[in-house]
N, CA, C and O atoms as CSV, one atom per row, in Angstrom:
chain,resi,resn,atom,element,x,y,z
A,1,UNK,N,N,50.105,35.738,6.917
A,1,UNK,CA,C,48.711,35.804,6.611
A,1,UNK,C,C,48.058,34.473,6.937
A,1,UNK,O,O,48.199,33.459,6.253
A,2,UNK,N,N,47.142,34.591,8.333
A,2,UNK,CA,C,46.538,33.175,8.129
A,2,UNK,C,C,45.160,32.747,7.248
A,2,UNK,O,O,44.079,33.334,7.222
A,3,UNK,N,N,45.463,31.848,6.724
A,3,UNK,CA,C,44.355,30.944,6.155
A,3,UNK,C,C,43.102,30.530,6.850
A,3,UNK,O,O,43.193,29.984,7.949
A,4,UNK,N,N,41.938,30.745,6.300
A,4,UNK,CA,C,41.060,29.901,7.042
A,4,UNK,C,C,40.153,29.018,6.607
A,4,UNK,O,O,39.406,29.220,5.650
A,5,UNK,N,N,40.192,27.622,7.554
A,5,UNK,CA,C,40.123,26.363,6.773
A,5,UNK,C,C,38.521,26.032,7.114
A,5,UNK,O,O,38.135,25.884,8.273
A,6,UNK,N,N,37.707,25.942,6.044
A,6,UNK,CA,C,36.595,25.706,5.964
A,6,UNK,C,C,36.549,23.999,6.468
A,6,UNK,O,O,37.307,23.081,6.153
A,7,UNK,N,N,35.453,24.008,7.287
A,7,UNK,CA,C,35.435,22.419,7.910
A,7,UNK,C,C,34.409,21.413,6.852
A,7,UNK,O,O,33.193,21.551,6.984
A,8,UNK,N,N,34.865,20.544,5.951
A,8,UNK,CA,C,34.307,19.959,5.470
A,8,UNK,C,C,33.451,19.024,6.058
A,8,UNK,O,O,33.822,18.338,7.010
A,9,UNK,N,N,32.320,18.941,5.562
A,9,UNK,CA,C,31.346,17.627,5.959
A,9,UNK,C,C,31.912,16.149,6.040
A,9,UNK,O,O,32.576,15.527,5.211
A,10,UNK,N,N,31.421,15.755,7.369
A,10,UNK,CA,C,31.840,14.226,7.266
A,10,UNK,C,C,31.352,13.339,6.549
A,10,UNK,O,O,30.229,13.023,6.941
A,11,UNK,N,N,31.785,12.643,5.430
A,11,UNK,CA,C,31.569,11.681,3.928
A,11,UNK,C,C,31.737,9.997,4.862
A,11,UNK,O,O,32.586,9.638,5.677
A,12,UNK,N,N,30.469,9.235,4.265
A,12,UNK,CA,C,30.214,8.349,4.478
A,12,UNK,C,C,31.411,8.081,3.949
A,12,UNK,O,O,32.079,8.917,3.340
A,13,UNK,N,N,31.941,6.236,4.266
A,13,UNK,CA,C,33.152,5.711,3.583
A,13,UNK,C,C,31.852,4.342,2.537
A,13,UNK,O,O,30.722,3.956,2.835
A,14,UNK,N,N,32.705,4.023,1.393
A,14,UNK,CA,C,32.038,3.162,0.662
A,14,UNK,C,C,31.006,1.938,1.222
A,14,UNK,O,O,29.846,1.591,0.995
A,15,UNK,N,N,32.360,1.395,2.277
A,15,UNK,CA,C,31.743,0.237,2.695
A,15,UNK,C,C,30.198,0.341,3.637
A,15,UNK,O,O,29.154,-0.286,3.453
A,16,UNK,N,N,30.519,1.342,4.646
A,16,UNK,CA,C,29.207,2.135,5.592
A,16,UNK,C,C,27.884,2.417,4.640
A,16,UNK,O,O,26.735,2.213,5.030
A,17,UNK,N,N,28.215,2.896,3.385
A,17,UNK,CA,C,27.360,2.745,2.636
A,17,UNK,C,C,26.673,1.803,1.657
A,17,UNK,O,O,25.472,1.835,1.391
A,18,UNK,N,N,27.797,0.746,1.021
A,18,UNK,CA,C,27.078,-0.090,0.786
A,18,UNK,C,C,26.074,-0.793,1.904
A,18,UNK,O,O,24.942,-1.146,1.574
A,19,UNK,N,N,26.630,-0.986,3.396
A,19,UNK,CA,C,25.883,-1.905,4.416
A,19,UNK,C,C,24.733,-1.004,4.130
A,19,UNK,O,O,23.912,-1.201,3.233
A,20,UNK,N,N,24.736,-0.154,4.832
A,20,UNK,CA,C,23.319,0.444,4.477
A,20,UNK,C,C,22.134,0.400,3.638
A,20,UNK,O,O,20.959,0.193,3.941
A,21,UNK,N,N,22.716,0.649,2.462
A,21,UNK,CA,C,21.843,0.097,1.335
A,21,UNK,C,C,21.586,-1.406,1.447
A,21,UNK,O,O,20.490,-1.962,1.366
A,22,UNK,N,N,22.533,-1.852,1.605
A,22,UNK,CA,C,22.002,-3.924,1.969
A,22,UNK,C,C,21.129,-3.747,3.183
A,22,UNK,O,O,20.069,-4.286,2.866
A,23,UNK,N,N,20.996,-3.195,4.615
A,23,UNK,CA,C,19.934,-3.305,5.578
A,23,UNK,C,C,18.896,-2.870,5.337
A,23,UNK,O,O,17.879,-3.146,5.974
A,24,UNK,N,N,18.971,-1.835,4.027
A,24,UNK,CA,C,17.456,-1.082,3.866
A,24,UNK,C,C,16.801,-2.055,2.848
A,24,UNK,O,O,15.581,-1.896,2.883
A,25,UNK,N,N,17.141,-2.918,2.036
A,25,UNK,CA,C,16.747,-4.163,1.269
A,25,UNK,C,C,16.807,-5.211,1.959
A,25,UNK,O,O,16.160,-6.126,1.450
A,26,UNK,N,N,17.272,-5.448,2.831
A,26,UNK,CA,C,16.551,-6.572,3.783
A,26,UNK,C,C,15.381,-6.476,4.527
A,26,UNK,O,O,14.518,-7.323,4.759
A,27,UNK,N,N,15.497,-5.171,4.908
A,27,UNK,CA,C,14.537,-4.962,5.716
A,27,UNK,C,C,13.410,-4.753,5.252
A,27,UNK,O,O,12.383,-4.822,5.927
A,28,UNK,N,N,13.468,-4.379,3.644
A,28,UNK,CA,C,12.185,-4.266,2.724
A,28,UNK,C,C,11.774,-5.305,2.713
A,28,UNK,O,O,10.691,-5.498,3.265
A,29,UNK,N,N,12.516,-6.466,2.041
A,29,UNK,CA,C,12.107,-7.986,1.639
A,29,UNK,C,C,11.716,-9.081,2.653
A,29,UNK,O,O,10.861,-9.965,2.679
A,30,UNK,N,N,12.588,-8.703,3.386
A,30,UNK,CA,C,12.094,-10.196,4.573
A,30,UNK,C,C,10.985,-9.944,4.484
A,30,UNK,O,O,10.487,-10.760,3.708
A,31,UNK,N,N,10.104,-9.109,4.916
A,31,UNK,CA,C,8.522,-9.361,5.719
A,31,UNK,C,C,7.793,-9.682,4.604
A,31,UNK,O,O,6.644,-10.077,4.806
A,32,UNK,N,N,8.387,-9.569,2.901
A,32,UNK,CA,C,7.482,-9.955,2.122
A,32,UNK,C,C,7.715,-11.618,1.530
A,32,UNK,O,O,6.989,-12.106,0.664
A,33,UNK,N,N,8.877,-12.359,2.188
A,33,UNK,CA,C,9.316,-13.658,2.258
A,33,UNK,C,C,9.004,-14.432,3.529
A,33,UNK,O,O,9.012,-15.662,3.466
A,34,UNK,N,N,8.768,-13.907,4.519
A,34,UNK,CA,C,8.180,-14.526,6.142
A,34,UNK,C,C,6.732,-14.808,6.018
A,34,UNK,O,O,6.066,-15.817,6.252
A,35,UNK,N,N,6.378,-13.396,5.497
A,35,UNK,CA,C,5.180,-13.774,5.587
A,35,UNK,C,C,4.023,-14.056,3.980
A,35,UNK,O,O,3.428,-13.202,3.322
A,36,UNK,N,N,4.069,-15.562,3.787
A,36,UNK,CA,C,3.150,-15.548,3.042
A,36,UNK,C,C,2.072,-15.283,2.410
A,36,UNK,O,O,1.189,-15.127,3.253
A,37,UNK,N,N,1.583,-15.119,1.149
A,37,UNK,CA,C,0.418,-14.842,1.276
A,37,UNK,C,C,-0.580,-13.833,1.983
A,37,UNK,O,O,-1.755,-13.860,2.348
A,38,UNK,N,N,0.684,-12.748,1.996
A,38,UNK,CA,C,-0.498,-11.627,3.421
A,38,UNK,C,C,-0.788,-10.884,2.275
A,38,UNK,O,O,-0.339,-11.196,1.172
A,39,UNK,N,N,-1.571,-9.842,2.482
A,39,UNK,CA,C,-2.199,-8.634,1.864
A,39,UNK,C,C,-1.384,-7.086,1.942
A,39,UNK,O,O,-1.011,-6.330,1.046
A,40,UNK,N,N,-1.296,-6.996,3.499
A,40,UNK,CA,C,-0.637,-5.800,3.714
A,40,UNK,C,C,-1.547,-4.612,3.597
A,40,UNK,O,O,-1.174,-3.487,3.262
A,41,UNK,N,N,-2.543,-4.896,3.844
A,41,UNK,CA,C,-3.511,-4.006,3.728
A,41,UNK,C,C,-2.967,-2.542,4.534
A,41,UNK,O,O,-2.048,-2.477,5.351
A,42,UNK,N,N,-3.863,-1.367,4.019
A,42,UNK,CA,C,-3.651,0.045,5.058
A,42,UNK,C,C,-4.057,0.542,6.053
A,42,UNK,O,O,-5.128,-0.044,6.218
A,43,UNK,N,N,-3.923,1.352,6.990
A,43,UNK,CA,C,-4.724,1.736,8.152
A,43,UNK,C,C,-6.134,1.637,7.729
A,43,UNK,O,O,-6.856,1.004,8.498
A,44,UNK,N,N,-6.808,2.245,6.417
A,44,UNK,CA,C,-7.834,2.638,6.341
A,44,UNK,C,C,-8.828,1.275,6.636
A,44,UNK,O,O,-9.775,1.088,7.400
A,45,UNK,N,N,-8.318,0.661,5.913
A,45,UNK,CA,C,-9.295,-0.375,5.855
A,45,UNK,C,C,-9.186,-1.353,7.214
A,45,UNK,O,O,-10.082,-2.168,7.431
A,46,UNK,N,N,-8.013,-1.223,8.135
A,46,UNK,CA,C,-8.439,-1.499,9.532
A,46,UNK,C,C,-9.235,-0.813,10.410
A,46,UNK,O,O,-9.868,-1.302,11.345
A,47,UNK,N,N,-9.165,0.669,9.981
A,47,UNK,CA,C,-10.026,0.889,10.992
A,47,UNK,C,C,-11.332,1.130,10.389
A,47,UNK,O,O,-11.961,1.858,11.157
A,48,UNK,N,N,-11.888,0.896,9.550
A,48,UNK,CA,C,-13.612,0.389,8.537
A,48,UNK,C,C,-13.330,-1.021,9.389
A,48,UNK,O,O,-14.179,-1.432,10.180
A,49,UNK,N,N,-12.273,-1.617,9.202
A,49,UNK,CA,C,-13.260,-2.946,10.021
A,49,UNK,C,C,-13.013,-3.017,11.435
A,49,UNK,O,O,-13.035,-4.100,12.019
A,50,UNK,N,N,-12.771,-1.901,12.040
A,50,UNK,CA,C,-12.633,-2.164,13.549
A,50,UNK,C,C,-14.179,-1.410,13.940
A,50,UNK,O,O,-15.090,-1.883,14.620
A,51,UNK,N,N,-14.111,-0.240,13.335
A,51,UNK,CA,C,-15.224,0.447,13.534
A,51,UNK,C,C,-17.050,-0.572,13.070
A,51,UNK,O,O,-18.198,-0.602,13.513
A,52,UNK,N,N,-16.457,-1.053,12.241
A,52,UNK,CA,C,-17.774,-1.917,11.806
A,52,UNK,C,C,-17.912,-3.184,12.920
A,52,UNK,O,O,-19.043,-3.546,13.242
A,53,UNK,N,N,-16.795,-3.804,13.464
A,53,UNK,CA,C,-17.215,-4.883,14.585
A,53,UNK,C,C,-17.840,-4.375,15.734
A,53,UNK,O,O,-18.915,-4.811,16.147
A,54,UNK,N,N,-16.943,-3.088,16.486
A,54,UNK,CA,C,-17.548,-2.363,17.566
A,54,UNK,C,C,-18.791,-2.079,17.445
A,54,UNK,O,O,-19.594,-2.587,18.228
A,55,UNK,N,N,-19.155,-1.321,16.570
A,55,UNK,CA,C,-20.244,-0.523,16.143
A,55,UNK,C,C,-21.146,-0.875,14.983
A,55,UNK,O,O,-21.401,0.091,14.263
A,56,UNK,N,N,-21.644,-1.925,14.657
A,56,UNK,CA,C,-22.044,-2.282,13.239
A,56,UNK,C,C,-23.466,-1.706,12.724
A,56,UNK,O,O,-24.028,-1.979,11.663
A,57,UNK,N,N,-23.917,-0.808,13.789
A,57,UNK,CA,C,-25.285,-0.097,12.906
A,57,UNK,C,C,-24.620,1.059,12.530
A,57,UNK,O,O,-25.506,1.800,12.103
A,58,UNK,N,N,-23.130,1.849,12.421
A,58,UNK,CA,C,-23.054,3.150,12.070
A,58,UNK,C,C,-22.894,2.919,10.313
A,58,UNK,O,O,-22.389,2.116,9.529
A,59,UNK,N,N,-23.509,3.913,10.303
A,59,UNK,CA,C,-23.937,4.600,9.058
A,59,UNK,C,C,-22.651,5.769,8.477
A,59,UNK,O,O,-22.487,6.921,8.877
A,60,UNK,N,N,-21.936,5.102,7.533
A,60,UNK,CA,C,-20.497,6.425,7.027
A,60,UNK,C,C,-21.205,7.175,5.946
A,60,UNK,O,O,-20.709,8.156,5.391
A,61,UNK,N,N,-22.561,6.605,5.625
A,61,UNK,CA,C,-23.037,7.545,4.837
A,61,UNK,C,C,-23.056,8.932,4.512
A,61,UNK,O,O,-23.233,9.379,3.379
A,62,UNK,N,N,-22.849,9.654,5.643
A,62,UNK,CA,C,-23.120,11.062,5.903
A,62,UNK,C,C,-21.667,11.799,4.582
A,62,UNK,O,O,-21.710,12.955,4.162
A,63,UNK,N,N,-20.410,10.648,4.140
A,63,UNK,CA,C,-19.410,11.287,3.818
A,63,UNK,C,C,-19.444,10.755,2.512
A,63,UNK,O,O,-20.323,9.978,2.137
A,64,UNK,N,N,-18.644,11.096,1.908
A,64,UNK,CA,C,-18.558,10.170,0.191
A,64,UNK,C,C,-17.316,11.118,-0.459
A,64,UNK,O,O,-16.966,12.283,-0.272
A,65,UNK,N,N,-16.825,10.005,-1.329
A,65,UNK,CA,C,-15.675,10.378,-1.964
A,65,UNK,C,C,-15.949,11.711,-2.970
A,65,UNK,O,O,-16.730,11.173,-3.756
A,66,UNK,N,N,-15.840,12.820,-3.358
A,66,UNK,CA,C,-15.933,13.582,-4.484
A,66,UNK,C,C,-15.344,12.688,-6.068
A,66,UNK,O,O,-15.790,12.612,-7.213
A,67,UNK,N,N,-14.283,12.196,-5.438
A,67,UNK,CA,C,-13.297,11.575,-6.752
A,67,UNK,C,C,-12.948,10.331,-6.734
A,67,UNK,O,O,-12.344,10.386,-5.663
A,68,UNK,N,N,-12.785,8.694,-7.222
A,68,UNK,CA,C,-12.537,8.438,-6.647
A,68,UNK,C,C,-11.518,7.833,-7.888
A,68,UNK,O,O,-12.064,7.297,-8.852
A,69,UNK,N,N,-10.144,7.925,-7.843
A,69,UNK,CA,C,-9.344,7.434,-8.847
A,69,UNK,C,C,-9.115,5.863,-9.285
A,69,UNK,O,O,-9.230,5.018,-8.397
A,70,UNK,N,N,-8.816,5.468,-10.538
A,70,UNK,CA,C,-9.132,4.301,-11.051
A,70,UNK,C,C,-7.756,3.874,-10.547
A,70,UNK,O,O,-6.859,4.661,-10.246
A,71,UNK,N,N,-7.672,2.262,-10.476
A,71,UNK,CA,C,-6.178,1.809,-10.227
A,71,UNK,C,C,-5.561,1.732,-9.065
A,71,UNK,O,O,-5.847,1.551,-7.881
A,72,UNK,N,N,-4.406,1.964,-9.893
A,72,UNK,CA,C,-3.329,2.562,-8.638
A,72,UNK,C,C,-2.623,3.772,-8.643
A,72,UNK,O,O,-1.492,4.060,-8.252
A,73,UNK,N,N,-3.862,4.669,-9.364
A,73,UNK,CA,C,-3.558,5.930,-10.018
A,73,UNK,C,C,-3.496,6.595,-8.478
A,73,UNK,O,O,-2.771,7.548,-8.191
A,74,UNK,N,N,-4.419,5.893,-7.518
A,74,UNK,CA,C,-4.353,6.633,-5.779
A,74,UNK,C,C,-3.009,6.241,-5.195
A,74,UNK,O,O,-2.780,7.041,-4.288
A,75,UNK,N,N,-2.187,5.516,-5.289
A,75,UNK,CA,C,-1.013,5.423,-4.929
A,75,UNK,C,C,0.040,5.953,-5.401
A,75,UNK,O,O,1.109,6.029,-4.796
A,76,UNK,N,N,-0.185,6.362,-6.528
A,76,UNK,CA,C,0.574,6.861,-7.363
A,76,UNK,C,C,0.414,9.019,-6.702
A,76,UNK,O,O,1.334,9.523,-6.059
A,77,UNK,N,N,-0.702,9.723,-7.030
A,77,UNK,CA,C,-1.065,10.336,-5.914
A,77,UNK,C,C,-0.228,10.313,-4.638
A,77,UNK,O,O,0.707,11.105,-4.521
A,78,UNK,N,N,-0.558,9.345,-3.577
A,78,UNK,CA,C,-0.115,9.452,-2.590
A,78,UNK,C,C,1.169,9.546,-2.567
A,78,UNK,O,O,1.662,10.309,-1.736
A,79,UNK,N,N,2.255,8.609,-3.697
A,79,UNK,CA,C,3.295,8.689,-3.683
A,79,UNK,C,C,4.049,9.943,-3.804
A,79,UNK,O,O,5.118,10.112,-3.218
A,80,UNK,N,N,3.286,11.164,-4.852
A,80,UNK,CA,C,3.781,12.213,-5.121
A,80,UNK,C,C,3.198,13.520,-4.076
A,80,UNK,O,O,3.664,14.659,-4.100
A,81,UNK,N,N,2.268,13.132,-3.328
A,81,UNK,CA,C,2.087,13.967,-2.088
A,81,UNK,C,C,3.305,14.029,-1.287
A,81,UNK,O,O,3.854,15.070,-0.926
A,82,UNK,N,N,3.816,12.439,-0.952
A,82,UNK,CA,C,4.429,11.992,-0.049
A,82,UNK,C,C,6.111,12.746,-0.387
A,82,UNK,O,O,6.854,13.178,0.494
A,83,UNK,N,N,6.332,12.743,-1.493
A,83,UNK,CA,C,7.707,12.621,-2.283
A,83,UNK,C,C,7.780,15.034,-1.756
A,83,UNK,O,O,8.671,15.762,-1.318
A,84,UNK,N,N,6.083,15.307,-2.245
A,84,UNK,CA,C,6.249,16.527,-2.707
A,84,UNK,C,C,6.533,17.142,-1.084
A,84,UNK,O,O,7.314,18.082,-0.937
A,85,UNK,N,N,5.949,16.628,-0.107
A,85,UNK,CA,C,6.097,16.935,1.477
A,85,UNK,C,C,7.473,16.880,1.893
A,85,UNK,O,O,7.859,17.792,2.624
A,86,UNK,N,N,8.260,16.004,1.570
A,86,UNK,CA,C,10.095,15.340,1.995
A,86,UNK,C,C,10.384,16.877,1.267
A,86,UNK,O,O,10.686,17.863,1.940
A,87,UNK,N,N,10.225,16.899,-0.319
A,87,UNK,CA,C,11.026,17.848,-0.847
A,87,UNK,C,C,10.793,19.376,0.164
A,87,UNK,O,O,11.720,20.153,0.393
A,88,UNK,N,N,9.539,19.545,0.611
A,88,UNK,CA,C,9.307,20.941,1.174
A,88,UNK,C,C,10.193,20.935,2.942
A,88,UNK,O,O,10.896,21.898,3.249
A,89,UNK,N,N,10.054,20.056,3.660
A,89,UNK,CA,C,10.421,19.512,4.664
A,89,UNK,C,C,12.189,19.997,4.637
A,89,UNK,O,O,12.759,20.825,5.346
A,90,UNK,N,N,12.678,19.222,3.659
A,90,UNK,CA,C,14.070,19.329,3.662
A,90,UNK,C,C,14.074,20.741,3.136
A,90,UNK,O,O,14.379,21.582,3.981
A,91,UNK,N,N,13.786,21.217,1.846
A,91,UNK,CA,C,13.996,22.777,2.009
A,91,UNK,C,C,14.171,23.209,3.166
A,91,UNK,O,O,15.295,23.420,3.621
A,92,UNK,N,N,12.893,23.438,3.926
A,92,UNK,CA,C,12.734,24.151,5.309
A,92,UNK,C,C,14.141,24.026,6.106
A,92,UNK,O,O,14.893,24.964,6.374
A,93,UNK,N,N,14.307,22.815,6.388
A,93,UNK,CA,C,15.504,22.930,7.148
A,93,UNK,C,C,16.670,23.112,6.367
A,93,UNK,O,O,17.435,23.932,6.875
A,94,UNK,N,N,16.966,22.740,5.561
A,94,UNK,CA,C,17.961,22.963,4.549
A,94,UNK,C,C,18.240,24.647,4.830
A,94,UNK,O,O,19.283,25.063,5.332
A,95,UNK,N,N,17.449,25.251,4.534
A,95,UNK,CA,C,17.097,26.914,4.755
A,95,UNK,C,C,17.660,27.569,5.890
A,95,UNK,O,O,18.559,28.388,6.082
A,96,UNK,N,N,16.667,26.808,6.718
A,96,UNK,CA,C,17.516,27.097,8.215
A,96,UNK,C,C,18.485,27.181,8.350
A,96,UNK,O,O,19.049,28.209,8.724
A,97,UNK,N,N,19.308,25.536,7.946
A,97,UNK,CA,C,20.334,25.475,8.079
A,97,UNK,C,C,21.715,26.600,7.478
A,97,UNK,O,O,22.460,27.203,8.251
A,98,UNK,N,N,21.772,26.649,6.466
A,98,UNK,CA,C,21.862,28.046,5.562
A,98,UNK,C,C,21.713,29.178,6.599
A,98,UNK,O,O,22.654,29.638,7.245
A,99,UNK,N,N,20.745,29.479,6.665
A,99,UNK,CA,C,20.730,30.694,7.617
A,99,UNK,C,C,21.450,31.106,8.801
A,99,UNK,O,O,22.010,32.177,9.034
A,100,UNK,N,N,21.295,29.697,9.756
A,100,UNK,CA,C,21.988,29.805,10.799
A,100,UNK,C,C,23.410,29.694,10.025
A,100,UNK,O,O,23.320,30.764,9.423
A,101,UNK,N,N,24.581,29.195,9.636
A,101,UNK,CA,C,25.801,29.131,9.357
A,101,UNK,C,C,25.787,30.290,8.410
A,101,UNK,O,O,26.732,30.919,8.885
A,102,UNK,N,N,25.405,30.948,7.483
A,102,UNK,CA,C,25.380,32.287,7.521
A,102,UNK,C,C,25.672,33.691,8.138
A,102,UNK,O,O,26.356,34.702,7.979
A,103,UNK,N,N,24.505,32.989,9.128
A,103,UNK,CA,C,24.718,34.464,10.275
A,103,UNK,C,C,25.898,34.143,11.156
A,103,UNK,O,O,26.447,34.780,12.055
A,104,UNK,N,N,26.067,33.228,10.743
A,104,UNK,CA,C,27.741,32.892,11.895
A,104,UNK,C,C,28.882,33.278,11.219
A,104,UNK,O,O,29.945,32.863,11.680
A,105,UNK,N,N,28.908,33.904,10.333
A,105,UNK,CA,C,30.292,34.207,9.259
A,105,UNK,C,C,30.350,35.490,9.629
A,105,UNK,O,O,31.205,36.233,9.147
């Protein structure tokens, strides 16, 4: 009677993973130790001031915030948009994935 041997996933080894985690914390920190004193500002507010040098009689009036949250209650927001998109994203393929190795059995 033969057996049949399910192919296990290839498992990071400890060390591959600690490096990893150390390059993804370097790579966070340096730019906030190189560079002094920066801001780090967001797209948005580069392109309000790109659009305002080019163009400095336009008028954004025409638009306005409905809401506009106190803090960093908007990052906080964005963070859980951001977090809630990955989770749907990976489902999706996750799913797929599932599906296709499924229909292959």
């Amino acid at each position: 009677m033969a057996t049949q041997l399910h192919k296990q996933p290839k498992r990071f080894s400890p060390p591959v993973l600690i490096a990893a985690i150390a390059l993804i914390i370097l790579l966070t920190t340096v730019p906030l130790v190189i560079v002094k004193n920066s801001d780090f500002g967001g797209t948005d507010n580069l392109a309000a001031d790109t659009v305002t040098a080019l163009a400095p009689e336009y008028d954004s009036g025409w638009i306005t915030n409905w809401w506009e949250p106190a803090g960093e209650t908007e990052s906080a927001l964005f963070a859980l948009q951001a977090a809630a998109g990955g989770v749907l994203i990976g489902y999706f393929f996750g799913y797929l994935q599932g599906k296709k190795k499924g229909s292959s059995k």
